[in-house]
C-alpha positions as CSV (number, residue, x, y, z in Angstrom):
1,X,89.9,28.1,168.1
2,X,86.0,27.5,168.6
3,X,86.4,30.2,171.3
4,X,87.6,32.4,168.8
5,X,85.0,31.8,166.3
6,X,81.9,32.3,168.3
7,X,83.3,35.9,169.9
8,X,83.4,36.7,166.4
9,X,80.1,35.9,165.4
10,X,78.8,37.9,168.6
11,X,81.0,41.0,167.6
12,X,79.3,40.7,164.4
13,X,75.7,40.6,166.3
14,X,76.6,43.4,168.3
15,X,78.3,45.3,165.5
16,X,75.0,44.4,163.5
17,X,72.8,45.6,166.5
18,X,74.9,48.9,166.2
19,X,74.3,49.6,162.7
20,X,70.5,48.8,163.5
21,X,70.1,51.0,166.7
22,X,69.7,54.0,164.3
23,X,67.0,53.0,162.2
24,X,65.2,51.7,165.0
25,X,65.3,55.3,166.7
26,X,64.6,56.8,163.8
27,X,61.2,55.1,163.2
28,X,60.2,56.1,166.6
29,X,60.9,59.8,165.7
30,X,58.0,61.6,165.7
31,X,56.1,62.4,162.5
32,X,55.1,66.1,161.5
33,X,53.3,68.0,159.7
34,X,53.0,71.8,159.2
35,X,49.4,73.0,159.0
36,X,47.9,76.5,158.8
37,X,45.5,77.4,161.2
38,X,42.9,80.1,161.3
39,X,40.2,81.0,163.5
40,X,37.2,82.7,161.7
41,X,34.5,84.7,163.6
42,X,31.3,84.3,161.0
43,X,28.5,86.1,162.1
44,X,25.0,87.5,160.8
45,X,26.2,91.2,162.2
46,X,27.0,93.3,159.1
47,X,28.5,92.7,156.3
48,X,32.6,92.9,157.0
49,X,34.8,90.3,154.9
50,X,38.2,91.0,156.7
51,X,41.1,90.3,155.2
52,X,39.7,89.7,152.0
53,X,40.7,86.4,151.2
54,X,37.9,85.2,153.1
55,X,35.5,86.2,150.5
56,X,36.1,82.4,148.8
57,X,34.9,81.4,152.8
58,X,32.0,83.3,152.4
59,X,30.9,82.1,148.7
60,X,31.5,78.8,149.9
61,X,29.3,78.9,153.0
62,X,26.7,80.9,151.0
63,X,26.7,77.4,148.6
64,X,25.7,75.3,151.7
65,X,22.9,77.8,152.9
66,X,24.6,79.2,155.7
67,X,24.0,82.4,156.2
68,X,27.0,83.9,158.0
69,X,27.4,88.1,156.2
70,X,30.3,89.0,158.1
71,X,33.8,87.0,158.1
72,X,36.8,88.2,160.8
73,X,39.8,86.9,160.7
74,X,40.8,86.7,164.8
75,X,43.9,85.0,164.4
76,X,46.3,82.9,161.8
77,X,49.2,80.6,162.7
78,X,51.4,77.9,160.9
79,X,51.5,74.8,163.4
80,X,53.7,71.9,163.5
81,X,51.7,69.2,163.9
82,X,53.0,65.7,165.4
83,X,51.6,62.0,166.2
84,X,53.2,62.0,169.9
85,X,51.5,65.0,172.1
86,X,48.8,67.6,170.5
87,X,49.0,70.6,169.8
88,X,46.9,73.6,170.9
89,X,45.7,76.3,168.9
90,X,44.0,79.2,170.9
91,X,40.5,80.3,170.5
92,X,39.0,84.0,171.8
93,X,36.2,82.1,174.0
94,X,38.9,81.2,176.2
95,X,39.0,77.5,174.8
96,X,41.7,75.2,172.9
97,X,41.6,73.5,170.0
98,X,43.8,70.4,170.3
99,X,45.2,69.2,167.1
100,X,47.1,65.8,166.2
101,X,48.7,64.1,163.4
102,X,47.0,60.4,162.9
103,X,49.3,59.7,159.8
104,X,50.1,60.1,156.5
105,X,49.1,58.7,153.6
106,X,50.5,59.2,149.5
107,X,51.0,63.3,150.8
108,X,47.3,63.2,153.0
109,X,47.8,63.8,156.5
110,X,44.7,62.5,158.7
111,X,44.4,65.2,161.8
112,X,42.5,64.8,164.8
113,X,40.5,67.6,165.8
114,X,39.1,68.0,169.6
115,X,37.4,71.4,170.2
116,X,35.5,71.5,173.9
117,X,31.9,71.0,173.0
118,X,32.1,69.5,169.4
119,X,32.5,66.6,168.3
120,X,36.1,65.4,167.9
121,X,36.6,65.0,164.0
122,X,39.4,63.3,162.2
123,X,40.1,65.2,159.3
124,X,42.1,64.7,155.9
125,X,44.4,67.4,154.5
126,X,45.9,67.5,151.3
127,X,48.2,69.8,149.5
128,X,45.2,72.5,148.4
129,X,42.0,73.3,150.1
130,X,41.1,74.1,153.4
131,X,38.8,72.1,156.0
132,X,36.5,74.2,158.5
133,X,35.6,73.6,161.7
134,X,33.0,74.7,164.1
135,X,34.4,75.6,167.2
136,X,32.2,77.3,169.3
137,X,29.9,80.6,170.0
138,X,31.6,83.9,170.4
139,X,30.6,87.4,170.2
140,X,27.4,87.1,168.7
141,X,28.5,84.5,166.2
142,X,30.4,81.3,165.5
143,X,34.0,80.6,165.2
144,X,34.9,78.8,162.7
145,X,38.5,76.8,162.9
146,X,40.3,76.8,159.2
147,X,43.0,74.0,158.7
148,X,45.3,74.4,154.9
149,X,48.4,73.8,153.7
150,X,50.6,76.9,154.7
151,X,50.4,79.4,152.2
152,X,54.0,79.1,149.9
């Protein structure tokens, strides 16, 4: 009867150890977040604001004395963004931006930004605005990296 008792108790462990399994393989999941990202030529070379959505860019820059007249939209994606492996985000001077999820925080996700050249910049993105990001010469001008919410 004691026999019977204890292969009990470790059917229950193992039964238990089942019903745990999950929830420890779901907290290793990876976390994601989806993050829109644009790269920006800004240059001093006319006076082009294309598309024109960028023209809140441009005020905004103008406000911190930086004198960028033309704004070009080169390209826009929506990213997934995860904590395990980074993910890359093309630039037209033939290097990557690297981009990964640090965490989140009451609906802030802190993102790690590594550009060749730049300093690598943990940023915090909310719901609403955008952060920009330096990332390197081109053309005649600089490219700026944009990282928002994607648009609804």
């Amino acid at each position: 009867m004691r026999t019977h008792v204890t292969s009990g108790r470790v059917l229950l462990a193992v039964l238990g150890l089942g019903l745990l399994m999950p929830l420890v393989a779901r907290a290793q999941e990876e976390q994601k977040v989806r993050v829109q990202a644009e790269v920006v030529l800004a240059s001093r070379k006319g006076s082009e604001v294309e598309p024109p959505e960028l023209v809140k860019m441009k005020e905004q820059f103008e406000k911190q004395n930086f004198n960028f007249t033309s704004f070009k939209r080169i390209s826009m994606e929506v990213l997934e963004v995860g904590d395990k492996k980074p993910v890359e985000v093309k630039l037209p001077n033939g290097s990557n931006a690297s981009l990964q999820l640090l965490g989140m925080k009451d609906g802030i996700a802190t993102v790690r930004v590594a550009i060749p050249r730049q300093p690598t910049l943990d940023v915090e993105l909310g719901r609403q605005g955008a952060v920009y990001q330096k990332a390197g010469k081109h053309v005649g001008g600089e490219l700026i990296l944009v990282l928002s919410p994607p648009s609804r």
